[in-house]
N, C-alpha and C positions, 0 to 999 in steps of 0.2 A: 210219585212220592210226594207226600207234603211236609211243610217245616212250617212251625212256630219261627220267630226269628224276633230277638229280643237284643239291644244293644243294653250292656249293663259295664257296672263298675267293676263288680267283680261278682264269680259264680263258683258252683262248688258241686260236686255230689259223691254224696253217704250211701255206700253199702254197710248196715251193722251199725259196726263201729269203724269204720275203714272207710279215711275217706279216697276214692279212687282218682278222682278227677277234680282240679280248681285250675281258675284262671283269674288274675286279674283284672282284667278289661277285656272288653272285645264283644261276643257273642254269644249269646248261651241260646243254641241250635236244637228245639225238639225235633226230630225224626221218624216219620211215618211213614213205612212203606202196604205199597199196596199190590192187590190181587193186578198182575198185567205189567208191574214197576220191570226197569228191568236197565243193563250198564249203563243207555243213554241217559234215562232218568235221572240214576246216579250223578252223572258227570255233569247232565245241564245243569240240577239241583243246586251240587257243589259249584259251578262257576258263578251260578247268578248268587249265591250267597257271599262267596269270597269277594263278589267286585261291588255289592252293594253299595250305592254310596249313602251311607245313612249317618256319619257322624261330621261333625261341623267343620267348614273351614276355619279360614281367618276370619271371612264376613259372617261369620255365622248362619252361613247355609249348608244342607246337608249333601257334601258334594268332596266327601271324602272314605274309602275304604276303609276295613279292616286292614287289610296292608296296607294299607298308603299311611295308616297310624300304629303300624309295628305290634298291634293286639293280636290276639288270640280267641280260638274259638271252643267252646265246650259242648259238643255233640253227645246230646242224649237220646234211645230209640224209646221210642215210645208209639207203640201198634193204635192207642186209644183214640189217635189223632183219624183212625177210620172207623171211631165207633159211629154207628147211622141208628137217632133216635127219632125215623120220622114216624115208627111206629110205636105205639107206646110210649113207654121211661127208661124201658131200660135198654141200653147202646148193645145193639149188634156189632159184630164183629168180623162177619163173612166174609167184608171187601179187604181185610189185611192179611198181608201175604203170610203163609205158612213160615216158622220161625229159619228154619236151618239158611230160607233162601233170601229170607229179608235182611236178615243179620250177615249174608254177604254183599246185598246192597248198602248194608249200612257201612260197612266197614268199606266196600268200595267210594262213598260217598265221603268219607271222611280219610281215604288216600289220596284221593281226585283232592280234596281241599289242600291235602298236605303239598303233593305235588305242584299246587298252584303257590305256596310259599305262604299260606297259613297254616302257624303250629296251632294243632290241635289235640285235645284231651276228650275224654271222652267218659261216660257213666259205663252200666255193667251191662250186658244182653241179658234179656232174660230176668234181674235182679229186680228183687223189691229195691228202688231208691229213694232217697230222700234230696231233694233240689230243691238248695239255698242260690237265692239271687237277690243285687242291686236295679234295680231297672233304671235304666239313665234315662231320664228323658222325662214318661216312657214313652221308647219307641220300642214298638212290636209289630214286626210286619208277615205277615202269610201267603207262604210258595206254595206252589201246586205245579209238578214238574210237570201235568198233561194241559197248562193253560200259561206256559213262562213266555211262548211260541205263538 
């Protein structure tokens, strides 16, 4: 699995008109599952995101959690994060997992977060979305559950 990972002020996302998912602060989490992904991915995924330490302390270094700051996280899936455009322009999409079983990765990855004691929101499976965000910072840092290890 791989994640975008974006600390932000506040995040949102739009189905339509309907917005599904906002958070105030915290993380706003793209989600990519892939051909091979599979529970453990899920779980490592979700612990190395929840324990991050990516926002400041008192000294101003980054050596503080989204728990450890009572934020929230906004989990979007998003397949495109295994588009592979070494050939040509336009992104393949071979290596992301077939939908029914990656959208129980996702959802498994974002129960594993909840269970670790980060509330989480989430965008739509499957849905055309629209993702509004603050970027704080920015910091934006990128997981790859087959290289956390």
């Amino acid at each position: 699995m791989r994640a975008v990972v974006q600390r932000v002020r506040r995040a949102a996302v739009t189905v339509g008109d309907e917005r599904v998912g906002r958070i105030d602060g915290g993380l706003c989490v793209l989600v990519g599952v892939g051909r091979g992904d599979d529970d453990a991915d899920a779980d490592a995924l979700a612990e190395k995101v929840v324990g991050l330490r990516i926002f400041e302390d008192e000294a101003g270094k980054m050596n503080r959690s989204v728990l450890d700051e009572g934020l929230e996280i906004l989990a979007v899936s998003q397949f495109t994060l295994f588009g592979d455009v070494r050939k040509g322009k336009r992104p393949s999409f071979v290596e992301a997992m077939e939908p029914v079983r990656a959208n129980e990765l996702f959802e498994r990855f974002c129960a594993t977060c909840r269970a670790l004691g980060a509330p989480v929101e989430t965008g739509r499976f499957r849905a055309e979305m629209q993702v509004e965000l603050v970027n704080d910072g920015p910091v934006t840092i990128l997981l790859d559950s087959k290289r956390l290890f």
